[in-house]
PDB file of N, CA, C and O in Angstrom:
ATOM      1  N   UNK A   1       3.669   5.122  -9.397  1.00  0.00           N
ATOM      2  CA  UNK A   1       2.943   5.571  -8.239  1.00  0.00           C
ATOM      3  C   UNK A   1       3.306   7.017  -7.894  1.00  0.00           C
ATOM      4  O   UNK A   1       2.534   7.578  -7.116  1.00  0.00           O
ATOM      5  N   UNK A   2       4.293   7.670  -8.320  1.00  0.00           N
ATOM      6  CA  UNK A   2       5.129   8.814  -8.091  1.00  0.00           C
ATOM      7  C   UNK A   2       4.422   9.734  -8.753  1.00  0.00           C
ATOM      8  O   UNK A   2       4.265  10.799  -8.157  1.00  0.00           O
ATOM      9  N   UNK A   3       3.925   9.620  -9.875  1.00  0.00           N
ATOM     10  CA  UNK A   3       3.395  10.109 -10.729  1.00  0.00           C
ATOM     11  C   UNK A   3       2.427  10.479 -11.506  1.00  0.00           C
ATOM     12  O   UNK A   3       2.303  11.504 -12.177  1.00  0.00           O
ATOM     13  N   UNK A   4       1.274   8.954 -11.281  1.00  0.00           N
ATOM     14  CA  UNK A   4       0.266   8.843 -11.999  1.00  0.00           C
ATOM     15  C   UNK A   4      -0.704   8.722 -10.802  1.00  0.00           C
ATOM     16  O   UNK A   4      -1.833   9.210 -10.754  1.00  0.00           O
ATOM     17  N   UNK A   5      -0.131   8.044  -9.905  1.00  0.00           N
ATOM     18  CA  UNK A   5      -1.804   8.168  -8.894  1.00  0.00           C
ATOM     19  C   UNK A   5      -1.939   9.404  -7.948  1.00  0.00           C
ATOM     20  O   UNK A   5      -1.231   9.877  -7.059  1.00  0.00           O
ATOM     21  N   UNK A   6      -2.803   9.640  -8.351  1.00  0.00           N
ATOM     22  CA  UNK A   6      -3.228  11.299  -7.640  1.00  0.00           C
ATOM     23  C   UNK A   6      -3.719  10.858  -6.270  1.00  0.00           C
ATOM     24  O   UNK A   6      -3.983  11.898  -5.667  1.00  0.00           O
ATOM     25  N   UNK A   7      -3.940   9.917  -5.574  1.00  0.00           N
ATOM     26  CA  UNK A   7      -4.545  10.224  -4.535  1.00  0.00           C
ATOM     27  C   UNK A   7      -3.447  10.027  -3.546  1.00  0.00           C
ATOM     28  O   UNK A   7      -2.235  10.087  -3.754  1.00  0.00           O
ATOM     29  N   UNK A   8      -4.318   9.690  -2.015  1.00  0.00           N
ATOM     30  CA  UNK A   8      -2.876  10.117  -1.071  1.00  0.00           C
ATOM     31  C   UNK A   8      -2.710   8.632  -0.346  1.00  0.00           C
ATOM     32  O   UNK A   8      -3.647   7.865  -0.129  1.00  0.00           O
ATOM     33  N   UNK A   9      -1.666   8.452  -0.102  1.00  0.00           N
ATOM     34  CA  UNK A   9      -0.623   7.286  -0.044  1.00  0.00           C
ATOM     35  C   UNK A   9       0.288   7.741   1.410  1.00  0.00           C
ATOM     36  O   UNK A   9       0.511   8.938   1.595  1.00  0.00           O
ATOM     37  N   UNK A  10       0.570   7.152   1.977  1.00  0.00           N
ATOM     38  CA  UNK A  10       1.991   6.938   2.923  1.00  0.00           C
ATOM     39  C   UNK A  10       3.110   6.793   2.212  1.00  0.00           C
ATOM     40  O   UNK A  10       4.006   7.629   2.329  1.00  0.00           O
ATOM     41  N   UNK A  11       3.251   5.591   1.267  1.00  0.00           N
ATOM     42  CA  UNK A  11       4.435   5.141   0.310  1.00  0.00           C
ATOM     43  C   UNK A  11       4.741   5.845  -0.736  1.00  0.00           C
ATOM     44  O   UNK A  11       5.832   5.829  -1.306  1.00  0.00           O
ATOM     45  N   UNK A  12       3.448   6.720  -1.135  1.00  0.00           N
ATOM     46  CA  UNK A  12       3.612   7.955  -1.949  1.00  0.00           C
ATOM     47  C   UNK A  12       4.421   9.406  -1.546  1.00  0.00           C
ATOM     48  O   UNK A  12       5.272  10.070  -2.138  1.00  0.00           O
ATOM     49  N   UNK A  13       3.873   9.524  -0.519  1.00  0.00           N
ATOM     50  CA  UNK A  13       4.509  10.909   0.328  1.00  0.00           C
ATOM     51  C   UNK A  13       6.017  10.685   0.560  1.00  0.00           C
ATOM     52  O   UNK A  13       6.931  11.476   0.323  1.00  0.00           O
ATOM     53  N   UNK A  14       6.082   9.484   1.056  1.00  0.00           N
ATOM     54  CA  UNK A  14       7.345   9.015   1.471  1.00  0.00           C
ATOM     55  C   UNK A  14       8.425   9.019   0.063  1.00  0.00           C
ATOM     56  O   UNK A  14       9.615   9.281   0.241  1.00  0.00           O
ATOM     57  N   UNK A  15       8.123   8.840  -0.731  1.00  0.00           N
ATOM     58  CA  UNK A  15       8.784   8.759  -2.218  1.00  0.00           C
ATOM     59  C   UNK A  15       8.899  10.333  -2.455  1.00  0.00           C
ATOM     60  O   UNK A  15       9.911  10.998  -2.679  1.00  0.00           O
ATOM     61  N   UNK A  16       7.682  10.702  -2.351  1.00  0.00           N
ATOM     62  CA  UNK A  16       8.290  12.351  -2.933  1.00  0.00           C
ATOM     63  C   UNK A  16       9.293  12.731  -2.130  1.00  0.00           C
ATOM     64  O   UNK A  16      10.299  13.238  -2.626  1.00  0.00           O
ATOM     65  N   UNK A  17       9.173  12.548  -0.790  1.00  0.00           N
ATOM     66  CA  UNK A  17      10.082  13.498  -0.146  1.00  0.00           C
ATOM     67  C   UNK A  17      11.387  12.839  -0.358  1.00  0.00           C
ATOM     68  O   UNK A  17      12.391  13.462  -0.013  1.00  0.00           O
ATOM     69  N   UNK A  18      11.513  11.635  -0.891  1.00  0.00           N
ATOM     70  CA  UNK A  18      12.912  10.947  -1.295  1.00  0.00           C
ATOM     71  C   UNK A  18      13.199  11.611  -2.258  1.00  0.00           C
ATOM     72  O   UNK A  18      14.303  12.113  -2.048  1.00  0.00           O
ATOM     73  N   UNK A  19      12.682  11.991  -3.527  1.00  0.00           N
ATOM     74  CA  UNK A  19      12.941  12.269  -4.720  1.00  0.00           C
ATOM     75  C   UNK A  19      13.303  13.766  -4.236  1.00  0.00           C
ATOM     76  O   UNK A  19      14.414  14.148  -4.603  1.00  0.00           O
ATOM     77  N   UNK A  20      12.498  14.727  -3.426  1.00  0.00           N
ATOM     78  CA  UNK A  20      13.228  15.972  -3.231  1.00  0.00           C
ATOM     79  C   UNK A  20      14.533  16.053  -2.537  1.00  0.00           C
ATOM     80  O   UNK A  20      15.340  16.975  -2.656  1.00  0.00           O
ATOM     81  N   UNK A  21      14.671  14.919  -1.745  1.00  0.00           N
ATOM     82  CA  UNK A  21      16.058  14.831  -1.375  1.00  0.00           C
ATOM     83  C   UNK A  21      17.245  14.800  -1.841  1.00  0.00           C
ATOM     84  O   UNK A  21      18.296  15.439  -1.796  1.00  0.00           O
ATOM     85  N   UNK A  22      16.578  13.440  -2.526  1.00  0.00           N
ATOM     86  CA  UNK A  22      17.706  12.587  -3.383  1.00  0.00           C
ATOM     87  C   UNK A  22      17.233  12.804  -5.010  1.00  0.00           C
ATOM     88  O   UNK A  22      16.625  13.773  -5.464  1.00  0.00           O
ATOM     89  N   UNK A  23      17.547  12.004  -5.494  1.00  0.00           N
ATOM     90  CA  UNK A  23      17.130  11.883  -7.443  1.00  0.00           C
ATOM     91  C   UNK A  23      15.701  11.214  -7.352  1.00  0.00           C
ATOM     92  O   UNK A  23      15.267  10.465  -6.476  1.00  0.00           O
ATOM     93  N   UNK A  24      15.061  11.711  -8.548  1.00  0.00           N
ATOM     94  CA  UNK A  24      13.523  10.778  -8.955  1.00  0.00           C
ATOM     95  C   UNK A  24      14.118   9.425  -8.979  1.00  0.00           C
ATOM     96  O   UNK A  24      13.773   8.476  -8.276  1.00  0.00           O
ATOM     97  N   UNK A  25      15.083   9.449  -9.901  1.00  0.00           N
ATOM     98  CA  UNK A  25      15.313   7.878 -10.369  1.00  0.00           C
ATOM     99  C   UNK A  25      15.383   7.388  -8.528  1.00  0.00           C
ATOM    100  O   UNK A  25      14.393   6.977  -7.921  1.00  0.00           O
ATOM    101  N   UNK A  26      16.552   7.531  -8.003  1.00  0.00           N
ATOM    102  CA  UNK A  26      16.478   6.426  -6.609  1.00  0.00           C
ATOM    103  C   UNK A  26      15.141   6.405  -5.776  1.00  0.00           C
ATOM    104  O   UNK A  26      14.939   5.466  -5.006  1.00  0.00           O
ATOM    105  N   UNK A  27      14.225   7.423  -5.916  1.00  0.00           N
ATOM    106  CA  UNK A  27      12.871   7.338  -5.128  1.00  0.00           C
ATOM    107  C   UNK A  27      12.295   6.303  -6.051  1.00  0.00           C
ATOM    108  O   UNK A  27      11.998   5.237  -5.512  1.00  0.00           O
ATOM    109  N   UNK A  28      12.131   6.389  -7.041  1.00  0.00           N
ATOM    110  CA  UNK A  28      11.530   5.230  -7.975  1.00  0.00           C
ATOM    111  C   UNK A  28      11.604   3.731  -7.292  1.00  0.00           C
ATOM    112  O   UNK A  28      10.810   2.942  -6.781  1.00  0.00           O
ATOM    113  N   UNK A  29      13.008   3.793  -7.578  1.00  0.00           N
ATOM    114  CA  UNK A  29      13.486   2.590  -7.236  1.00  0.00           C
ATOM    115  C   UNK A  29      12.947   1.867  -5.436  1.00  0.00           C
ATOM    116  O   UNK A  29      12.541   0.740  -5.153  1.00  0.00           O
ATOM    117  N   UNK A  30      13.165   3.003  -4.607  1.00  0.00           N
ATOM    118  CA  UNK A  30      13.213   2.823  -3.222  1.00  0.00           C
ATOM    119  C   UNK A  30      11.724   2.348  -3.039  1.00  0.00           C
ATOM    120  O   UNK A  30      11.343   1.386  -2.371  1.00  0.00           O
ATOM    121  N   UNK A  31      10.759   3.460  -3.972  1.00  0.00           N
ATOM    122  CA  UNK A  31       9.260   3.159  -3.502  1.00  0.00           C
ATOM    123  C   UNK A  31       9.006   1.653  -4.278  1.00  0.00           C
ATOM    124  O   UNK A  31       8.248   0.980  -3.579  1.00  0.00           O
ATOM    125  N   UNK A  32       9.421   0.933  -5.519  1.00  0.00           N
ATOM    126  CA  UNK A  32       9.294   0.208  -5.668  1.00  0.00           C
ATOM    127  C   UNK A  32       9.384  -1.131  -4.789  1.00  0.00           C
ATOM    128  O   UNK A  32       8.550  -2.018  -4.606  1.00  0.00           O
ATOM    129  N   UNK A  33      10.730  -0.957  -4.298  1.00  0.00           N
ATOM    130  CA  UNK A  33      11.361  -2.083  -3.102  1.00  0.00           C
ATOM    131  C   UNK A  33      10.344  -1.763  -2.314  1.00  0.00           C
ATOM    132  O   UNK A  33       9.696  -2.790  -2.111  1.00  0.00           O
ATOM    133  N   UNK A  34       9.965  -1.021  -1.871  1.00  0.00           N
ATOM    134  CA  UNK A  34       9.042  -0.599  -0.377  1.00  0.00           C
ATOM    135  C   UNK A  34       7.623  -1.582  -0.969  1.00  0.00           C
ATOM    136  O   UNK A  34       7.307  -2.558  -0.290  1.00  0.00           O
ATOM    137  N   UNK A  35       6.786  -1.245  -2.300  1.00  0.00           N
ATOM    138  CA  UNK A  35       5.858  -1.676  -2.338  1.00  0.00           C
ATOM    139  C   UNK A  35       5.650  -2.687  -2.450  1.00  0.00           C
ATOM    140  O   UNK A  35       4.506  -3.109  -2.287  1.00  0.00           O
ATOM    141  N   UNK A  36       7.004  -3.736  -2.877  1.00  0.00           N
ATOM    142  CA  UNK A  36       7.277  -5.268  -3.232  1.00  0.00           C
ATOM    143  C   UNK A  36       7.130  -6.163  -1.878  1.00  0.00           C
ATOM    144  O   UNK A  36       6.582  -7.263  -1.808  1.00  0.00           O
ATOM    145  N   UNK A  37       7.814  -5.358  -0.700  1.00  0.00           N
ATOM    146  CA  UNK A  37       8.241  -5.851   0.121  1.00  0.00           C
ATOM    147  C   UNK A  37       6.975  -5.885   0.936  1.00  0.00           C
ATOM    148  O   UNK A  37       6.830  -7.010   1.413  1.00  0.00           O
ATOM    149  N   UNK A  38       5.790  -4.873   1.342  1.00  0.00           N
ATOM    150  CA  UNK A  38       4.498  -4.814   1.382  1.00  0.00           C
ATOM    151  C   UNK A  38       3.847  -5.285   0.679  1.00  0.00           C
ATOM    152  O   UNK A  38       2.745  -5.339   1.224  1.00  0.00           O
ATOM    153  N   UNK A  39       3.787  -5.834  -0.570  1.00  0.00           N
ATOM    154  CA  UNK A  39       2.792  -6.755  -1.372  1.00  0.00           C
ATOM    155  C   UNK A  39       3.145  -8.500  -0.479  1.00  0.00           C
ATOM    156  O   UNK A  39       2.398  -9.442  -0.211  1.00  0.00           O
ATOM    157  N   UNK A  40       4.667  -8.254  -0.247  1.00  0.00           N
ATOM    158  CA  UNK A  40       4.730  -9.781  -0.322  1.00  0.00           C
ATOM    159  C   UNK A  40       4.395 -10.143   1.029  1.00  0.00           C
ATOM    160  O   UNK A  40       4.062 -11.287   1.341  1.00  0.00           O
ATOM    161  N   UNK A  41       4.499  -8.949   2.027  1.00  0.00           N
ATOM    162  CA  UNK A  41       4.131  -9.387   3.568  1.00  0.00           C
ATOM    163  C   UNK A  41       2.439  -9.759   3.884  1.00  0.00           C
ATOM    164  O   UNK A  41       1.982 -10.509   4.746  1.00  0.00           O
ATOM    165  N   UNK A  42       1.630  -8.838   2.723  1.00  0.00           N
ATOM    166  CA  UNK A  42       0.469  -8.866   2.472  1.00  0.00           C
ATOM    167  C   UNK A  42       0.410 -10.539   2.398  1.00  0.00           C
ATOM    168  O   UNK A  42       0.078 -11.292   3.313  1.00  0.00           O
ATOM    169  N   UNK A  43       0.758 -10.839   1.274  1.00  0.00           N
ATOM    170  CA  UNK A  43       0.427 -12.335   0.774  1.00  0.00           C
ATOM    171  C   UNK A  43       1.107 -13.317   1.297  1.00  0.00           C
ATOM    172  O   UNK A  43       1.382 -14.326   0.648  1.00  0.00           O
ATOM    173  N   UNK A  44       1.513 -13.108   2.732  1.00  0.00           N
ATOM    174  CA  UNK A  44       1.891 -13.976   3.490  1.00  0.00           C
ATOM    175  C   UNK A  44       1.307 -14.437   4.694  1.00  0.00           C
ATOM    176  O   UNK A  44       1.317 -15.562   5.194  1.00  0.00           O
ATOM    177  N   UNK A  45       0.681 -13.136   5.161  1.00  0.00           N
ATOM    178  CA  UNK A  45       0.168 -13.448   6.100  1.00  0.00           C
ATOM    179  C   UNK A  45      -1.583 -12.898   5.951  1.00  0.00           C
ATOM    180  O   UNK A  45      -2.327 -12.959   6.930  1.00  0.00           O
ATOM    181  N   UNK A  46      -1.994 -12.452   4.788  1.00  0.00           N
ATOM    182  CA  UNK A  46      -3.265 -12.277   4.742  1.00  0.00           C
ATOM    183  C   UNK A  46      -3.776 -10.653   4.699  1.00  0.00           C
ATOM    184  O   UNK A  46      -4.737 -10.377   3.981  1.00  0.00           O
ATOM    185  N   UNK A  47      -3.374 -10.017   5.172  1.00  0.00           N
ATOM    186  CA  UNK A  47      -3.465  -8.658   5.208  1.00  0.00           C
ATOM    187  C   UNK A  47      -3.699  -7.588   4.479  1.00  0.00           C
ATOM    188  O   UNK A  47      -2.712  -7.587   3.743  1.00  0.00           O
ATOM    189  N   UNK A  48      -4.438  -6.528   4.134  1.00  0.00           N
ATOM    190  CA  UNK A  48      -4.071  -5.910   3.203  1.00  0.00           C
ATOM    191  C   UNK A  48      -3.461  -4.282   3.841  1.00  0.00           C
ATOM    192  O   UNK A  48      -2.992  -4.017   4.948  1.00  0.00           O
ATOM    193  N   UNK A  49      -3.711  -3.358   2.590  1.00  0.00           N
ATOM    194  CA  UNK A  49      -2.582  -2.013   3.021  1.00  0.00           C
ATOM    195  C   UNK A  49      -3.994  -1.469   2.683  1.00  0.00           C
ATOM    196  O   UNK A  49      -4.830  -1.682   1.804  1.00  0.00           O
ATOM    197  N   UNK A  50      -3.835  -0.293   4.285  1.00  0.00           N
ATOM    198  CA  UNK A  50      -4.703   1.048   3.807  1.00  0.00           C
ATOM    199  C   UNK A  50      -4.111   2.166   3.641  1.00  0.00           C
ATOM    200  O   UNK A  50      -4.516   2.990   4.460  1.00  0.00           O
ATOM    201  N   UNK A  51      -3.016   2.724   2.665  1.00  0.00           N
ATOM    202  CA  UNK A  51      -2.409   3.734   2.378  1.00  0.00           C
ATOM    203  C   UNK A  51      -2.911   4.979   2.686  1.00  0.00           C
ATOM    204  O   UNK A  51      -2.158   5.923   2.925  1.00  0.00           O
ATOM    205  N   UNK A  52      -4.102   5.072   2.703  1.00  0.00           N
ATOM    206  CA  UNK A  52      -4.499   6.370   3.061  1.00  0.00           C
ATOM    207  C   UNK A  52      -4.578   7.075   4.382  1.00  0.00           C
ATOM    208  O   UNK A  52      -5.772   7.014   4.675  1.00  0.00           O
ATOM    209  N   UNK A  53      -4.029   7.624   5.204  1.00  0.00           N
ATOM    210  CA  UNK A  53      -3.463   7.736   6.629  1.00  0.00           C
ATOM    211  C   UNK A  53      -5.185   8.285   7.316  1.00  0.00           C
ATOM    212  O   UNK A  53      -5.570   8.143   8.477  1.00  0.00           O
ATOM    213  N   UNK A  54      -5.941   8.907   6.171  1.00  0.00           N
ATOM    214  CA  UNK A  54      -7.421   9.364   7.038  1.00  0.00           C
ATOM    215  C   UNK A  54      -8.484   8.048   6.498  1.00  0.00           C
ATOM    216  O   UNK A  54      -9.698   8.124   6.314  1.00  0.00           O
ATOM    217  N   UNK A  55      -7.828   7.168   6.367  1.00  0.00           N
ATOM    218  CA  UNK A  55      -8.958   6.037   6.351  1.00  0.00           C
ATOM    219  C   UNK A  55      -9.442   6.032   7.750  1.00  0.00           C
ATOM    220  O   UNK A  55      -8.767   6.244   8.757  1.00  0.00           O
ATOM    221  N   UNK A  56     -11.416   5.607   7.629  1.00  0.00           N
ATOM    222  CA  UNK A  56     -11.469   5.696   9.280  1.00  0.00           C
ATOM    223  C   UNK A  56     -11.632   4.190   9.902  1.00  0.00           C
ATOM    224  O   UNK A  56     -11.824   3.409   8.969  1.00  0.00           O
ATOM    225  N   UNK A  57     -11.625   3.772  10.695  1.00  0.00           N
ATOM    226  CA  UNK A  57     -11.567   2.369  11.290  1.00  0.00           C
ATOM    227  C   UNK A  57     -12.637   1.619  10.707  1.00  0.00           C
ATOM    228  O   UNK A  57     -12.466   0.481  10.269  1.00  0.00           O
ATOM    229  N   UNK A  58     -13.762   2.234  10.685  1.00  0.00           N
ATOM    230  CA  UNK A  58     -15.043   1.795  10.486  1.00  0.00           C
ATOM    231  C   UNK A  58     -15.065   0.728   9.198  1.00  0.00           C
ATOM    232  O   UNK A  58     -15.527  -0.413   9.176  1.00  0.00           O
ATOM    233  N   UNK A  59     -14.245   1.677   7.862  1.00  0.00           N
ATOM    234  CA  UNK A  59     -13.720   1.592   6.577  1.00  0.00           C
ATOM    235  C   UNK A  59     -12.965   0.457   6.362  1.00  0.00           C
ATOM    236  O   UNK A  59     -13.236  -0.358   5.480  1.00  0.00           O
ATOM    237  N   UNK A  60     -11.810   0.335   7.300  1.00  0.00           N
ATOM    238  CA  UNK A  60     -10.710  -0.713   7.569  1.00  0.00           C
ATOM    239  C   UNK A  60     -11.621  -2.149   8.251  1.00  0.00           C
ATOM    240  O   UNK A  60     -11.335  -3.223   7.721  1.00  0.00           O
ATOM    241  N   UNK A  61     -12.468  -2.175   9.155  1.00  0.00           N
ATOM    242  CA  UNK A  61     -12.909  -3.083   9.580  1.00  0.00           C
ATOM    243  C   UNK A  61     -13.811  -3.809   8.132  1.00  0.00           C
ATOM    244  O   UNK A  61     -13.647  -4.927   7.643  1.00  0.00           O
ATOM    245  N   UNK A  62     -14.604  -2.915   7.784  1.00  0.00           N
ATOM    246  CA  UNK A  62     -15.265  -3.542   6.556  1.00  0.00           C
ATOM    247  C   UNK A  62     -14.629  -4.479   5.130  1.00  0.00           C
ATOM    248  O   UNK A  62     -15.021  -5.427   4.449  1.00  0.00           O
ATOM    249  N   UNK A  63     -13.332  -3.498   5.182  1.00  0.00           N
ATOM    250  CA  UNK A  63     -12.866  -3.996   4.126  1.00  0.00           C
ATOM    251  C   UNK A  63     -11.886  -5.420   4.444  1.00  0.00           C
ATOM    252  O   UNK A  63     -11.605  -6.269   3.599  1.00  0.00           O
ATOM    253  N   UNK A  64     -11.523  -5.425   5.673  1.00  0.00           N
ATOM    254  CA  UNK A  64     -10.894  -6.813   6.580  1.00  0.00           C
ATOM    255  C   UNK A  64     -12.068  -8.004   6.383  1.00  0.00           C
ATOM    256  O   UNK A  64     -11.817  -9.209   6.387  1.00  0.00           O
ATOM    257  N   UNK A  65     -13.440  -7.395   6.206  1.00  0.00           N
ATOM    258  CA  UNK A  65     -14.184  -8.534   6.308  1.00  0.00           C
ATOM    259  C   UNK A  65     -14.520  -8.669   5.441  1.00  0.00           C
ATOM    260  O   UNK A  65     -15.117  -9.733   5.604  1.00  0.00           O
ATOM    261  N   UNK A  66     -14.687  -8.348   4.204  1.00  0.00           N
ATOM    262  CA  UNK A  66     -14.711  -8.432   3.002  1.00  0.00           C
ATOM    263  C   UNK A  66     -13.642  -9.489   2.137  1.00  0.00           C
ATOM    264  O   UNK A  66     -13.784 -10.408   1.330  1.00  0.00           O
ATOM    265  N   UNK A  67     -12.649  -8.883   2.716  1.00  0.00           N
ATOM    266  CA  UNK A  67     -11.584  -9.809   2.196  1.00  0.00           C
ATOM    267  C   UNK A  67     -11.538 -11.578   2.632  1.00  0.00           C
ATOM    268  O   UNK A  67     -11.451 -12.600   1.952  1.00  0.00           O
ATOM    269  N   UNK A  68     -11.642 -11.312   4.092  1.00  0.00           N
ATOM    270  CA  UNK A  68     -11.655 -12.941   4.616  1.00  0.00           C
ATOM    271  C   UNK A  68     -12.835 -13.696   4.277  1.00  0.00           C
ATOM    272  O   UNK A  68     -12.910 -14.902   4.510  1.00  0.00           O
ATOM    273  N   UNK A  69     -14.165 -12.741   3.496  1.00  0.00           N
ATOM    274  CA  UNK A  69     -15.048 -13.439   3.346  1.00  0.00           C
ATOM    275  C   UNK A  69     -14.768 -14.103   1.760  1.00  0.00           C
ATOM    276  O   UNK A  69     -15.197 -15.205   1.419  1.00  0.00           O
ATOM    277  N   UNK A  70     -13.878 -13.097   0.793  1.00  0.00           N
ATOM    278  CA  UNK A  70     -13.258 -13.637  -0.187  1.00  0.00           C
ATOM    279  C   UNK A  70     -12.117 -14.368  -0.219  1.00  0.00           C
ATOM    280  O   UNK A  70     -11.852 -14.711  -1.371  1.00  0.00           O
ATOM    281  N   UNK A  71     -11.251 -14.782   0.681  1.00  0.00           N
ATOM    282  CA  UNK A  71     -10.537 -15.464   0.879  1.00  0.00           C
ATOM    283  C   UNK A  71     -11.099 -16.771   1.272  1.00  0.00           C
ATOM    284  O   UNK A  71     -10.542 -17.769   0.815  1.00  0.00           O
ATOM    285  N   UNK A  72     -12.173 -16.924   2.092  1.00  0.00           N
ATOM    286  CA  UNK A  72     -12.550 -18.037   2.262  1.00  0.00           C
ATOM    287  C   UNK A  72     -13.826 -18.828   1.617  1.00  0.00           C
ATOM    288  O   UNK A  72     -14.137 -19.999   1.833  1.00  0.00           O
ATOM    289  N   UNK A  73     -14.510 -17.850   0.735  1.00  0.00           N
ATOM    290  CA  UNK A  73     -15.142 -18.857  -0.144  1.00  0.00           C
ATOM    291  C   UNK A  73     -14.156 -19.088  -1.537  1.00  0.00           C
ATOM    292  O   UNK A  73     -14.761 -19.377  -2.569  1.00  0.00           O
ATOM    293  N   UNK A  74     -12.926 -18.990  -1.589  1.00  0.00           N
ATOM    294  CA  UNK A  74     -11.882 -19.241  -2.552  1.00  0.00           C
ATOM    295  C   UNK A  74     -11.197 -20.407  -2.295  1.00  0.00           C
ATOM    296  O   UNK A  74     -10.787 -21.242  -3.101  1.00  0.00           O
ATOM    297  N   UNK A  75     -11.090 -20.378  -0.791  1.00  0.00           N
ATOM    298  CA  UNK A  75     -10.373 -21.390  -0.138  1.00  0.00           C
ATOM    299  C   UNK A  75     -11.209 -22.956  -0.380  1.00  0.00           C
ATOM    300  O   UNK A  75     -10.791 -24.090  -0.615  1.00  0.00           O
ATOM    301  N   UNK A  76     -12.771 -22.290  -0.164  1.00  0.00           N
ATOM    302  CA  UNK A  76     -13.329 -24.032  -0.669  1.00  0.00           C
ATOM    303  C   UNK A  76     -13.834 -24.003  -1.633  1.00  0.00           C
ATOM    304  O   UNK A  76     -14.272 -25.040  -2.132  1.00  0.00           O
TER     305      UNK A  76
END
């Protein structure tokens, strides 16, 4: 994610500025834990991540309903 995805991220930004701090290798590592720990809160309680900080609401509402509408014709 550090590396290969070009677009813009929260968990991304947040990693670079680890890696300028600290070493690539421990940002690696840190953004990994970060994204594990957000995948798994995701799939616990239903949710997903909009990483992109200029997503606009409009965007976020659609894609919330999108999902529960795929979540629930899965469910039966």
């Amino acid at each position: 994610m550090l590396t290969r995805f070009k677009g813009r991220d929260t968990i991304k930004s947040w990693g670079l500025h680890l890696a300028k701090t600290k070493c690539h290798a421990k940002a690696r590592v840190a953004v990994a834990r970060k994204l594990a720990v957000t995948m798994h809160a995701m799939w616990r309680d239903g949710t997903f991540y909009v990483g992109d900080p200029d997503t606009a609401e409009q965007d976020i509402i659609i894609r919330n309903a999108a999902k529960v509408q795929r979540l629930a014709a899965a469910r039966s």
